[in-house]
N, C-alpha and C positions, 0 to 999 in steps of 0.2 A: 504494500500500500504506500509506503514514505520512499519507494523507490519509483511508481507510479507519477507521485506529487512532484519531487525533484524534477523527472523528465518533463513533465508541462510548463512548473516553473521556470527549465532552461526553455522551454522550446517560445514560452507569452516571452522572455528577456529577448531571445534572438530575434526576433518577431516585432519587437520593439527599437530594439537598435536599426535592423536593417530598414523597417519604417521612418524611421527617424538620418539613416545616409539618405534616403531616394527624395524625402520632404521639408532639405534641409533648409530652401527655401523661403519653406512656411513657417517654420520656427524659431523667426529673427526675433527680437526684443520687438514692440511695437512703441508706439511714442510718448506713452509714460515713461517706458524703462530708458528711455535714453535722452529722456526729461525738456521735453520740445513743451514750453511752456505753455504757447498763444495756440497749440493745435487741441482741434475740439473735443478731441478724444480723453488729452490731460486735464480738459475746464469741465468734463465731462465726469471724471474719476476724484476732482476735487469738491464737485460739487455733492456730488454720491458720500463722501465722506463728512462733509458738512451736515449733509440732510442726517446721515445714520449717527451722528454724534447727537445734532440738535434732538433726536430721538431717545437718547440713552439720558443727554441732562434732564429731557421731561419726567419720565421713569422717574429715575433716584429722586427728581425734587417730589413727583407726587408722593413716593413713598416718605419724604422728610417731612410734608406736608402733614399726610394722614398721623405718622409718629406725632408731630406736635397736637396734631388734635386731640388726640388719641392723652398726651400728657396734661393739656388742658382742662379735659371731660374730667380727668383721674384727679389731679388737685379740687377742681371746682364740686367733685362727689367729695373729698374729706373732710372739704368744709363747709357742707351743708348736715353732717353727721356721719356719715361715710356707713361701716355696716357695723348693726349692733350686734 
């Protein structure tokens, strides 16, 4: 069975290399990786990253949010007598 495994394992890596000589073309860096600032593609992957961050501060601040309310409710109950 693990001598099975091995043989396909070599045979997807050869398979993968020789794809990778004949397509070697196609797998240049494109203009992010070679940091072409003003092309659309780069205003395009900064902008995707602004949007996914501006997404992550909304998150934590709601959850910082509900925590302070949440700490609010919990003072504003102990001193109105809180639990007998």
């Amino acid at each position: 069975m693990e001598k099975i495994l091995l043989t396909n394992i070599r045979i997807f890596n050869m398979k993968y290399i020789v794809l990778s000589i004949f397509l070697i073309q196609n797998i240049f860096a494109c203009a992010v990786c070679y940091g072409a600032p003003e092309h659309p593609v780069t205003e395009g992957m900064n902008n995707g990253i602004l949007f996914l961050l501006s997404i992550v501060v909304f998150v934590l601040s709601s959850i910082a949010a509900s925590i302070f309310v949440l700490v609010k409710r919990a003072r504003a109950y102990e001193i109105e007598g809180g639990v007998k």
